[in-house]
N, CA and C atoms as an extended XYZ file, in Angstrom:
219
Properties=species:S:1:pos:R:3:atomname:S:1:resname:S:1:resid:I:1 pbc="F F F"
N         7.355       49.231      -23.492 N   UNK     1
C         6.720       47.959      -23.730 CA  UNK     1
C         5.332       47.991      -23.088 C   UNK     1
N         4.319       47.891      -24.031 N   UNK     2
C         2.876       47.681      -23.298 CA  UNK     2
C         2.422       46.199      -22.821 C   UNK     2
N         2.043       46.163      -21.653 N   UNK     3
C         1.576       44.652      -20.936 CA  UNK     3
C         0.340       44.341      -21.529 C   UNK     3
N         0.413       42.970      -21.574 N   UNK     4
C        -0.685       42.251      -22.286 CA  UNK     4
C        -1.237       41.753      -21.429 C   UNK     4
N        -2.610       41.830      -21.130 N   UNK     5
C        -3.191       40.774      -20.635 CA  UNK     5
C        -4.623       40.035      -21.480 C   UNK     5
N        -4.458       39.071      -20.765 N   UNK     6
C        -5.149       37.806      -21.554 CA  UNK     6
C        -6.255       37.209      -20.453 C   UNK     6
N        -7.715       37.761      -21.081 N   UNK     7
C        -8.943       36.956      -20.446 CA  UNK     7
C        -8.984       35.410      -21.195 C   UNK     7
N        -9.003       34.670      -20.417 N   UNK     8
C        -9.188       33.171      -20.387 CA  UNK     8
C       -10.942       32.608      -20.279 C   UNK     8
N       -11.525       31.987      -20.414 N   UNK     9
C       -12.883       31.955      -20.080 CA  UNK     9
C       -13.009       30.365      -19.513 C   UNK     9
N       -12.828       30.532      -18.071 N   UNK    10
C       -13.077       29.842      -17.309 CA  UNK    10
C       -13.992       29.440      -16.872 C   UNK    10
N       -14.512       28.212      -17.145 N   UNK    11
C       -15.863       28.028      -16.345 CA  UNK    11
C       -16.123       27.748      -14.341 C   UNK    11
N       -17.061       28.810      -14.204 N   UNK    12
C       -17.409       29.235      -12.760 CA  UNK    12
C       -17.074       27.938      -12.101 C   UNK    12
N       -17.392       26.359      -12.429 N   UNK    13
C       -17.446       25.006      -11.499 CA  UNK    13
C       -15.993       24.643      -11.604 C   UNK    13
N       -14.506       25.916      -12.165 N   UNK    14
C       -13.364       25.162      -12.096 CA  UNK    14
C       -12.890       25.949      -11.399 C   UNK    14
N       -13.389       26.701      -10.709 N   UNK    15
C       -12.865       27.936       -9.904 CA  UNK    15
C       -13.090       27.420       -8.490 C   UNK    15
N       -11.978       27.691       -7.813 N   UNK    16
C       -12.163       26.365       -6.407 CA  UNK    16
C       -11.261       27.829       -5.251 C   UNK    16
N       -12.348       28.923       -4.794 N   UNK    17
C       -11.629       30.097       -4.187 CA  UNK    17
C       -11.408       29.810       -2.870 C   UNK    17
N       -10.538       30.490       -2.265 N   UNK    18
C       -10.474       30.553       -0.439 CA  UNK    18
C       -11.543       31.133        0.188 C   UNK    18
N       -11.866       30.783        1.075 N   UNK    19
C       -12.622       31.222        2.076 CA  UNK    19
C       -12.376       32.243        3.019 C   UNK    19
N       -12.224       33.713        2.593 N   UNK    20
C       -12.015       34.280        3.154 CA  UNK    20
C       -12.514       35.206        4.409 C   UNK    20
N       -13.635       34.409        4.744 N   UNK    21
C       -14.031       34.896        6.127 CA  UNK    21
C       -13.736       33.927        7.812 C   UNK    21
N       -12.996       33.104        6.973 N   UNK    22
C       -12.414       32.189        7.894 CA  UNK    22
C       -10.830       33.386        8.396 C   UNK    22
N       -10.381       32.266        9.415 N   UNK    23
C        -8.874       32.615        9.554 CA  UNK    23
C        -7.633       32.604        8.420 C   UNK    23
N        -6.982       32.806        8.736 N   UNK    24
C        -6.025       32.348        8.204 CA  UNK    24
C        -5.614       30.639        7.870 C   UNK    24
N        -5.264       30.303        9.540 N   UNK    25
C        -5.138       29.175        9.428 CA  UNK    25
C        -6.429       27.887        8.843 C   UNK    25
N        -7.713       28.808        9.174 N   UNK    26
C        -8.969       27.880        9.079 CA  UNK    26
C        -8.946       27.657        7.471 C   UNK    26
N        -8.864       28.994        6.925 N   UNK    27
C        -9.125       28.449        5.036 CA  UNK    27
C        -8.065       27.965        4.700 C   UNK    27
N        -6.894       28.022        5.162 N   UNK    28
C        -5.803       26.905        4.727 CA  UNK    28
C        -5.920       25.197        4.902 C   UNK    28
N        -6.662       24.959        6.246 N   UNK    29
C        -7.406       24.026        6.123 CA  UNK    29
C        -8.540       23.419        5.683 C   UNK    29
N        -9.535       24.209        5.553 N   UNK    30
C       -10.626       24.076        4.691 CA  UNK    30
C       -10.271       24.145        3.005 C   UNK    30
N        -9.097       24.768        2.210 N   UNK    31
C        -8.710       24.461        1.206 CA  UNK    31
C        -8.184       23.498        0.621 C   UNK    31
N        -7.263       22.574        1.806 N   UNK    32
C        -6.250       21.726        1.863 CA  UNK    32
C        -7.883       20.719        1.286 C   UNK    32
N        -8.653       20.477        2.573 N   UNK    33
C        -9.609       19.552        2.667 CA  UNK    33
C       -10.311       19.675        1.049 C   UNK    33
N       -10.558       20.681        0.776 N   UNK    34
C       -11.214       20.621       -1.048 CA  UNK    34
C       -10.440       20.383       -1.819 C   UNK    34
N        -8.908       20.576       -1.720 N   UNK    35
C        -8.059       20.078       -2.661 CA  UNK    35
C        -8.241       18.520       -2.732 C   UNK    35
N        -7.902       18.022       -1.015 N   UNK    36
C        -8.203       16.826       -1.170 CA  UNK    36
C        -9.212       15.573       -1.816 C   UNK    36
N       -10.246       16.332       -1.382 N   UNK    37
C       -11.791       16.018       -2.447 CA  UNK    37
C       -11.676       15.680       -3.633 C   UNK    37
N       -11.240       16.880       -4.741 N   UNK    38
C       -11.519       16.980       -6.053 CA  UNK    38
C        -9.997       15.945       -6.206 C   UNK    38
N        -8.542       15.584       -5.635 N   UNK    39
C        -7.952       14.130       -5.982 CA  UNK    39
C        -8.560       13.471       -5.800 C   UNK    39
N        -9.663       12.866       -4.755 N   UNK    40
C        -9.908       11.618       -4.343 CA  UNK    40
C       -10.879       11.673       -5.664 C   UNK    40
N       -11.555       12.537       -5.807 N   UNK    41
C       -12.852       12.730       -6.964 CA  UNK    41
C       -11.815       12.091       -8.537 C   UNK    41
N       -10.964       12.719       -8.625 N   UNK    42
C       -10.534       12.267       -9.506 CA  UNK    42
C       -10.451       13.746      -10.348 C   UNK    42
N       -10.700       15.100      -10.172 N   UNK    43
C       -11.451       15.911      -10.785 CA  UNK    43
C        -9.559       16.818      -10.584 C   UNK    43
N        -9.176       16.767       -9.955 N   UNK    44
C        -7.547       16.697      -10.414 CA  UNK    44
C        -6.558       16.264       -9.987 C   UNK    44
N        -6.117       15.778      -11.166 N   UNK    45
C        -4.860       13.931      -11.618 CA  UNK    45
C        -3.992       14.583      -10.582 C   UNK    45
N        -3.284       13.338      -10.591 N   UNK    46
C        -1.976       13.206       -9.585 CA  UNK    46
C        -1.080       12.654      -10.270 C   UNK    46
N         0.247       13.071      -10.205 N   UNK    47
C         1.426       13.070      -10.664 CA  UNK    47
C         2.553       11.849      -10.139 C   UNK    47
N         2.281       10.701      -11.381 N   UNK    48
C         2.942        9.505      -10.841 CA  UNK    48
C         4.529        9.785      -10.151 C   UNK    48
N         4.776       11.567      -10.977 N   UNK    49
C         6.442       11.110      -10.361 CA  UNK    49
C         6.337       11.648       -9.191 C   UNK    49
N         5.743       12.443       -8.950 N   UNK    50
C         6.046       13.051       -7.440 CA  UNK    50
C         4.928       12.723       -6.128 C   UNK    50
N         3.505       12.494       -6.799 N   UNK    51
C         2.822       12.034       -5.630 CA  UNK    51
C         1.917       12.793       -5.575 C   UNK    51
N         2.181       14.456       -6.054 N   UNK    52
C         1.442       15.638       -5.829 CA  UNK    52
C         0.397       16.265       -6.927 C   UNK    52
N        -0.926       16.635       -6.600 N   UNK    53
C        -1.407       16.750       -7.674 CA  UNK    53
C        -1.086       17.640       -8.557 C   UNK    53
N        -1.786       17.670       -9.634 N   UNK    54
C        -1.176       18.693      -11.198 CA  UNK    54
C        -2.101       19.998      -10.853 C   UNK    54
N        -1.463       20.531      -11.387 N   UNK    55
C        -2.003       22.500      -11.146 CA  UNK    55
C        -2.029       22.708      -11.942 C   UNK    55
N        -3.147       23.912      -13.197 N   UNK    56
C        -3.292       24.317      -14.652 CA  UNK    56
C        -2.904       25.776      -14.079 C   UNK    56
N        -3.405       25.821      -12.973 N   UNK    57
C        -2.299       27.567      -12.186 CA  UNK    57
C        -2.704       27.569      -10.853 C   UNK    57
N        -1.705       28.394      -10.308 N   UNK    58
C        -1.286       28.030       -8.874 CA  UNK    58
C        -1.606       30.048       -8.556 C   UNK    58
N        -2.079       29.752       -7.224 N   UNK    59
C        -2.547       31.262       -6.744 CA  UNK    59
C        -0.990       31.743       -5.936 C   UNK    59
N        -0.366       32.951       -6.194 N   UNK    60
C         0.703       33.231       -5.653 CA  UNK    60
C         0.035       34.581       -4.716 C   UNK    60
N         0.454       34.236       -3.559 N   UNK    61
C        -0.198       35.292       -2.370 CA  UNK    61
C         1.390       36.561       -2.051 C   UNK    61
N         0.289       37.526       -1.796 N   UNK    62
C         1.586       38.762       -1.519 CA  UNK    62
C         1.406       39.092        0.101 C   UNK    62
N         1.996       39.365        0.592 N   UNK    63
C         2.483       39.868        2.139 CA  UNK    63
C         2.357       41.436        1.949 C   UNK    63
N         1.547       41.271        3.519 N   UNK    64
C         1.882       42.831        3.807 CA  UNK    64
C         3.302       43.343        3.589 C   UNK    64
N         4.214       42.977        3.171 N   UNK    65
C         5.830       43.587        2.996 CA  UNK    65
C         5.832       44.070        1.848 C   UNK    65
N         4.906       43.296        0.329 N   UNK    66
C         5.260       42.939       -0.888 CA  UNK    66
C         5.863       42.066       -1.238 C   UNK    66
N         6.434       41.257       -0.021 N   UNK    67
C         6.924       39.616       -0.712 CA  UNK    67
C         6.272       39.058       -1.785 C   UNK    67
N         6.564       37.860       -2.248 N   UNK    68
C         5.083       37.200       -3.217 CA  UNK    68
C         5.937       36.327       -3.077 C   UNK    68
N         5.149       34.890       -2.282 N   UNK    69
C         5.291       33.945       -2.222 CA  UNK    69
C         4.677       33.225       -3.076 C   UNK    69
N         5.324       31.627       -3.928 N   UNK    70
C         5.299       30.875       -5.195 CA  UNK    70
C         5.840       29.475       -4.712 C   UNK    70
N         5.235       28.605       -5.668 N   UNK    71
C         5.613       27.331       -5.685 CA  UNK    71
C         5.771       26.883       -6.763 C   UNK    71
N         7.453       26.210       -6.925 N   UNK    72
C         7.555       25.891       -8.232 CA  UNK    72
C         8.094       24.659       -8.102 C   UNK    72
N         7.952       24.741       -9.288 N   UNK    73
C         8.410       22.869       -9.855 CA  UNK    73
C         9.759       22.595       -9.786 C   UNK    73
């Protein structure tokens, strides 16, 4: 079976990256804080049933082990 992949054409102002010259803990907070922004902005909806905002895709991070940590619905 050959893998497919699929370029999407995203525009550069929807791309919202980590800060990776911070800490760990620092760009987790400095991300949290821009997530927060673009709800209050309005720039992405929030989800009457749960409270939490809507994701079009969610970044899944891997561990030095190879874990791959995910968040699902």
């Amino acid at each position: 079976m050959r893998a497919k992949c699929f370029v999407v054409p995203i525009p550069p102002g929807q791309v919202y990256a980590i800060n990776d010259a911070l800490s760990a803990e620092g760009a987790a907070d400095d991300y949290e804080t821009c997530l927060k922004q673009l709800v209050k902005n309005g720039v992405i909806a929030m989800s009457q049933a749960t409270g939490f905002p809507w994701f079009d895709v969610m970044l899944l991070g891997m561990g030095p082990d190879g874990y791959m940590s995910q968040t699902s619905k």
